[in-house]
Structures are given as structure tokens and as C-alpha cells.
N, C-alpha and C positions, 0 to 999 in steps of 0.2 A: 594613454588613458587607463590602462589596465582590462581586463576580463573578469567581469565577477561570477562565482561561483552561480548566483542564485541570480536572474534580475526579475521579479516580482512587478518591480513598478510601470516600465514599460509599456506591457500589455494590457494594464490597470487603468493606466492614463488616460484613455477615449472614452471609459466607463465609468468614469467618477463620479461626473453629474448625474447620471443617471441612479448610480448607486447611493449618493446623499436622497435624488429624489424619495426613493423606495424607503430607506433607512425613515426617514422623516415622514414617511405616512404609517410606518408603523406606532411610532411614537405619537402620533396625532389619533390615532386610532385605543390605543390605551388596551391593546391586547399583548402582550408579551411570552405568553407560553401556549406552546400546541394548539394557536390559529390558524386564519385562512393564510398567511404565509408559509408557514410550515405544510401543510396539509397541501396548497397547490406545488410547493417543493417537490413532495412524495410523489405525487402525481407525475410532475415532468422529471424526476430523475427514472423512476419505473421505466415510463417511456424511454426514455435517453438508451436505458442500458439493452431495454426490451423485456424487465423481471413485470410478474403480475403484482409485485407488491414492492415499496420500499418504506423503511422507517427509520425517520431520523432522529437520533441519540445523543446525546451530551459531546461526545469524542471516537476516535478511531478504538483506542483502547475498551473504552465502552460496549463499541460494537463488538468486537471479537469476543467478548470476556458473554456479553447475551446472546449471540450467534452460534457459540460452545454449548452451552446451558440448553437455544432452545434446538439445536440438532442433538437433542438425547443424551450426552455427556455427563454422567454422574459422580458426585465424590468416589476414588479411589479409581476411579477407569484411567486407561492410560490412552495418550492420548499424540501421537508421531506427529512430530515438529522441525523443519529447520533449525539448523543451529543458527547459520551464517543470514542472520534478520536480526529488526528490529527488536529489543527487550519484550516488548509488549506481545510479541506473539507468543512467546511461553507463559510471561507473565498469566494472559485471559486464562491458561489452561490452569495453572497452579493455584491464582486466587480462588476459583470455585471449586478447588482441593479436589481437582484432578491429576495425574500425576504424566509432565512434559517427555517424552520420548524423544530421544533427537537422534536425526538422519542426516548423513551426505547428503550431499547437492552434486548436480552436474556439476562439470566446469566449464564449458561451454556459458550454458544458460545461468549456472549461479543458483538454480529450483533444485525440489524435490519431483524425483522422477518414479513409476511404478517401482525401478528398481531400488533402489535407496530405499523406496518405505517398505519393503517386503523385507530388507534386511533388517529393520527395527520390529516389528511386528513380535507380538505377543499371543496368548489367546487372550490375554485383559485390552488389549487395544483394541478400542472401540471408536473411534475416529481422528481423522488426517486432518490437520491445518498446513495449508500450502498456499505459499506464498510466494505473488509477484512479484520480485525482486527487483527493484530497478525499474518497473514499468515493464518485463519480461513476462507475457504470462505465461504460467505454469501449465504442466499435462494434467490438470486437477482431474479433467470429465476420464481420462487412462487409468490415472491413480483410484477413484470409483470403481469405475469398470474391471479393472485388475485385481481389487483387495475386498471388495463387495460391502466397502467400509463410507460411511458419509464425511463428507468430506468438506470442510468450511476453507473458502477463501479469502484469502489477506491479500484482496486488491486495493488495497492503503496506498501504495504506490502506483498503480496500473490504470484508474478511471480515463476512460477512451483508450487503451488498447483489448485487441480482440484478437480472438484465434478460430483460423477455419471461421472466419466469419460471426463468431460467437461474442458477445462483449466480454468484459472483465467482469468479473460479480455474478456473472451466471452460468461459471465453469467447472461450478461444484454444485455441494444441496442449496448452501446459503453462500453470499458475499457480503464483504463488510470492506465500508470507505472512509479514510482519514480526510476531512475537513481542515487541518491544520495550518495556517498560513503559507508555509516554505511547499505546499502539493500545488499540484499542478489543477486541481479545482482547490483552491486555497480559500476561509473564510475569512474574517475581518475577526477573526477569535476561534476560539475549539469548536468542535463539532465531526458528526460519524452520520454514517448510514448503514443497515443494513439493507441488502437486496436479495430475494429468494423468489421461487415460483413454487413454493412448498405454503397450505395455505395453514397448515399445522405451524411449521415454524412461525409464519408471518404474526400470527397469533400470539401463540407465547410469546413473542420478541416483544410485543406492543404491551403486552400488560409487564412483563418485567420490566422492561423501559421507565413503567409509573406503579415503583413499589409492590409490582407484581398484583396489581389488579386489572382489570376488565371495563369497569365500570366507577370507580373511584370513589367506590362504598365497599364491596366486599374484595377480602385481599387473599387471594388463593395462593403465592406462594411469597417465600419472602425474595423480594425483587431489589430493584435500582430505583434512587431517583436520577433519569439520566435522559433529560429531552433538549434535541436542538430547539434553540429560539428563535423568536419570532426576526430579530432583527439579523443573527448569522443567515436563517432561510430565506430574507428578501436579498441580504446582497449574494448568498449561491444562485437564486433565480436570477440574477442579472449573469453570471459570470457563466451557466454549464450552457446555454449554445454555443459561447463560443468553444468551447476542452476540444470539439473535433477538431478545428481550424488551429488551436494552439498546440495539439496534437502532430498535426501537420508538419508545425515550423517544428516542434522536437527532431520528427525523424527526416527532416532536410538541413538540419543541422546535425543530425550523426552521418547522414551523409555528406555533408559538411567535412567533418574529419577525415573520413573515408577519402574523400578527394584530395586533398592538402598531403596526405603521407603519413597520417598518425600512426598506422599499420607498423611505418617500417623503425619505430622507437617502441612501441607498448607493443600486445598483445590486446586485441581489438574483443570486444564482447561477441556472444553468439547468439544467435537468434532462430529460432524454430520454425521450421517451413512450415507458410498458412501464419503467421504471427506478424501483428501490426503495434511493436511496441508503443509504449506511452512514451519511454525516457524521461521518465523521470527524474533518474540522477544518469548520467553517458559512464560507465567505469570499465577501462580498460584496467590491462595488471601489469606491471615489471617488477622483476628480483628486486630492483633498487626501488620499490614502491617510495620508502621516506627519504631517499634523496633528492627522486625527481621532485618531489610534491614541497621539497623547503625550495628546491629551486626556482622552481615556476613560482610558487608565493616571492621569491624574492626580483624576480621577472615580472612581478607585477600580476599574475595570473591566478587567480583564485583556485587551489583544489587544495584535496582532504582526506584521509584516509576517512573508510567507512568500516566498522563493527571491525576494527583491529582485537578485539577479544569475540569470536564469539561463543552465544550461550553455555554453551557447554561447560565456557573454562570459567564461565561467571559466579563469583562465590555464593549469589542466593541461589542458583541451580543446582548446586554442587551436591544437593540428597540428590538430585534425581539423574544425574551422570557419572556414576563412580567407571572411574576406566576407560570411558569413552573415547575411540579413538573412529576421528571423522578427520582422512588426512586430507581431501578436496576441501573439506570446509578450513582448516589447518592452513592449508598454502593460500586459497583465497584471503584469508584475512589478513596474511603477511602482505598481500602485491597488491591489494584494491588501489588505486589512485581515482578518483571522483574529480573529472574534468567539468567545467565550465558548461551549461546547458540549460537553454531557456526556448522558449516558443521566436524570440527575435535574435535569437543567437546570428550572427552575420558570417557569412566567408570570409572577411576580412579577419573576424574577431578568429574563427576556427582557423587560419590560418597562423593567426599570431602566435596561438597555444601550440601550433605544432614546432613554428619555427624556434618558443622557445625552448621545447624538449630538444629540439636537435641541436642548440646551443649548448 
């Protein structure tokens, strides 16, 4: 039958009726932007993660790029970033013409660690974007405490995992969450959130959100137009009680692998004591990263490499990394392989992927 990379629909299936119900009282209702679906959204994601505030945004990209902005970040500030991530974390910092600094990561974890961003440090660096990797979350509240610098996090990939008990999103000043179908809270189209207990940030995030106003007459700075809708917010209120419980099946499906022998073909990810990943994506590494990965596709097994360039080497970044040498993020980007990982992932199915690596 194969392994697919992603399976999406799945865990969707028992929720559908439910989700048409909601979708269609929105529609029947004739409110479409930053109503009571949206607004009870905010409400039970705050709660969810435990922030005093959350505010939902057009996209993940979205958030980061006004999470930047409203943790004090200004044209020309520099601004330490992982290399080895998605485009868009450098991206938020460079479109509001601040200027992306890029760090080592563990290799272990795959993050940025106090030690790595001490190495990039400036006196113009004026805050950290650190990002959970994989559903890994990062030392964000060390990297704070260590560099006395604010610190926004890229838990785009991470919603429902926590460290030392803390959630994703509230491991720095501000957090910010990709909505994007293929996450593990997935909408039915784009959408972000920010989350913070800062109630300055919470503020400025809400009127940049809307053109940078307050009040939708006077416009105090020049802002976004960039608000989740009414109909992505009913069907995320159907989908975030469950993230704990799909949560769950992630990491009984890396232990999944864990059991079966994946260990003794890859190099297995690592994980930070007190850390309850999301898994996101499961990415172990091998030398032969692009052999195994055409193999197992041809095995029928869905995997992929992930950020085989990163940042650094990226030609739009290329003003702001002359020279840069990140040799952990370097080897990560040659050996990622991105196995097969979903909340219904089966022992059969982590089985299959192992036995066809040792094939």
C-alpha cells in the first residue's frame, strides 16, 4: 500500500461533519472577517497554549514578519536567525529591512542554542528568532536569559509540544504559529497566530494585523492587511482539542521507529531533557541521505530531503552572509531524510519504513 509522507486525511475523517456544520453557519451568518469565530479562536488558542493573549493573522509568514516588528525590531537592527529553517524565518526579518544574522544549530536538536547565538552577536543585534525545528522545541527562555536580548519564536512547526512543562509559543517574549494545511494544527487554507504574555506586544501585533490601526479610523503606523478568517477560525475551533491527542500518536509513532531498529540504518534525532516534541516532520540523517530517500520512494515509502540549501547559501540572503561558515548547519542539510509521520502512523506502517531502509 505504500507510507505516505503526510496523511492529513485520516485524522480529519471523524471531523468533517462537524467541520461542514461550522463552515456553513458561518456562511449563513454573513460575517466573514474578525468575528465571533475568530475572536472565540483567540480565546481558546491563548488558553490552549497558556499565553494571556493570541492573535490570529492571515499566515505563519505573516506572524513572524509582525511578531519582529512588534518585539522592538527596527530597520537596520540585526537580527540572529537559524540558517537550517524554513525561508520565511529570515525572510520576516529582512522584509521589515532589518538585517538576518545566521547561527549554527545543534546537531543533536537541529535549534539554535545560547551558544551558537553568542557566536553571531553584534552590538547592532537586537533580537533572536529561534526556531522549533521539526516540532523540537528550542532553549528560546536560555537564549533570553543568556543574551539579555527578546527573543521571538518560530513554533510554526511545534504547536502542542512543550518543554519543562512550558508550551510552544511561550518560550520566548512572543510566539508565532503556521496554520498551513500540511501542520499539525492544519486549516482548510492560510492562516498564523501570534501568542505572547507581553501586553505591549499583544497590542501593536493587533493593530499592525489591520493596516496598523487601533481602532479602524486613525492609523498610527503603516501596518499589514493580514487577518485570519472567519471560516479558516471555525474549522481550527473544530481541529485544536484534538493537537494534544494527535500530538500523542506523533511521538508513539517515533517511538514507533525507535522500536523497529531505525537507530541501527540512520542516525536517530535528539531531543532535550524535559522536551515533549510535536514531530512534526520525524528526520533522522545518513551520509547517503539522497540514496536512501530515492530508495524508499522507490519502495513505495514517502520521504524527502528538507532545506538541502540552507539560508545562508540562498542567493536572496547573500547581502547578509558573506563568508559564512555554519559547518553543523552545512552537514545537516546534506543528511536530513524526512520519514513518514502522522498522528495514525501504525507499527506496521514504521516497520515497513524500516525494513525498507535495511533493504
Amino acid at each position: 500500500m505504500g507510507v505516505p509522507l503526510f496523511d492529513t486525511e485520516t485524522p480529519l475523517a471523524p471531523l468533517r461533519e462537524e467541520i461542514i456544520a461550522r463552515v456553513s453557519g458561518v456562511i449563513r451568518g454573513g460575517r466573514f472577517i474578525l468575528g465571533p469565530e475568530v475572536s472565540a479562536f483567540e480565546q481558546e488558542l491563548a488558553a490552549h497554549v497558556g499565553a494571556r493573549h493570541a492573535i490570529g493573522v492571515g499566515n505563519g509568514t505573516d506572524a513572524l514578519t509582525i511578531a519582529v516588528r512588534a518585539a522592538g525590531v527596527q530597520p537596520g537592527d540585526e537580527v540572529v536567525v537559524p540558517s537550517l529553517t524554513f525561508y520565511a524565518t529570515a525572510e520576516a526579518v529582512a522584509a521589515m529591512g532589518a538585517i538576518p544574522v545566521f547561527a549554527d544549530v545543534d546537531r543533536e536538536t537541529r535549534n539554535l542554542t545560547p551558544e551558537t547565538v553568542r557566536a553571531a552577536l553584534t552590538p547592532r543585534t537586537t533580537a533572536v528568532v529561534s526556531v522549533d525545528l521539526f516540532g523540537m522545541p528550542a532553549l528560546s527562555a536560555e537564549i533570553k536569559r543568556e543574551t539579555g536580548l527578546p527573543v521571538i519564536e518560530d513554533a510554526a512547526q511545534a504547536i502542542g509540544a512543550s518543554l519543562n512543562g512550558t508550551r510552544a509559543g511561550l518560550l520566548g517574549d512572543v510566539g508565532t504559529f503556521s496554520f498551513y494545511p500540511s501542520k499539525n494544527l492544519g486549516a482548510f487554507g492560510d492562516g498564523g497566530a501570534i501568542v505572547t504574555d507581553d501586553d505591549r506586544i499583544a497590542e501593536l501585533a493587533r493593530a499592525l494585523r489591520f493596516h496598523g490601526s487601533r481602532d479602524k479610523q486613525t492609523f498610527e503606523y503603516v501596518g499589514y492587511n493580514s487577518r485570519l478568517d472567519e471560516i479558516q477560525a471555525a474549522v481550527l475551533r473544530v481541529l485544536l482539542p484534538h493537537i494534544d491527542s494527535w500530538c500523542d500518536g506523533r511521538r508513539a509513532a517515533a517511538q514507533a521507529y525507535v522500536d523497529a531498529g531505525l537507530g541501527e540504518h540512520v542516525q536517530l534525532p535528539g531531543a532535550l531533557p524535559g522536551a515533549l516534541p510535536a514531530w512534526h516532520l520525524y528526520v533522522p540523517t545518513a551520509p547517503d541521505a539522497d540514496a536512501k530517500i530515492a530508495a524508499l520512494n522507490a519502495a513505495g515509502v514517502q520521504a524527502r530531503a528538507y532545506y538541502r540549501t540552507p539560508l545562508h547559501r540562498q542567493p536572496a540572503m547573500a547581502a547578509f552572509a558573506p563568508a559564512r561558515e555554519l559547518p553543523v548547519t552545512d552537514e545537516l542539510a546534506r543528511t536530513i531524510i524526512a520519514l513518514p509521520i502522522s498522528p495514525v502512523l501504525t507499527r506496521a506502517q514504521a516497520e515497513e519504513v524500516v525494513a525498507a531502509l535495511a533493504a
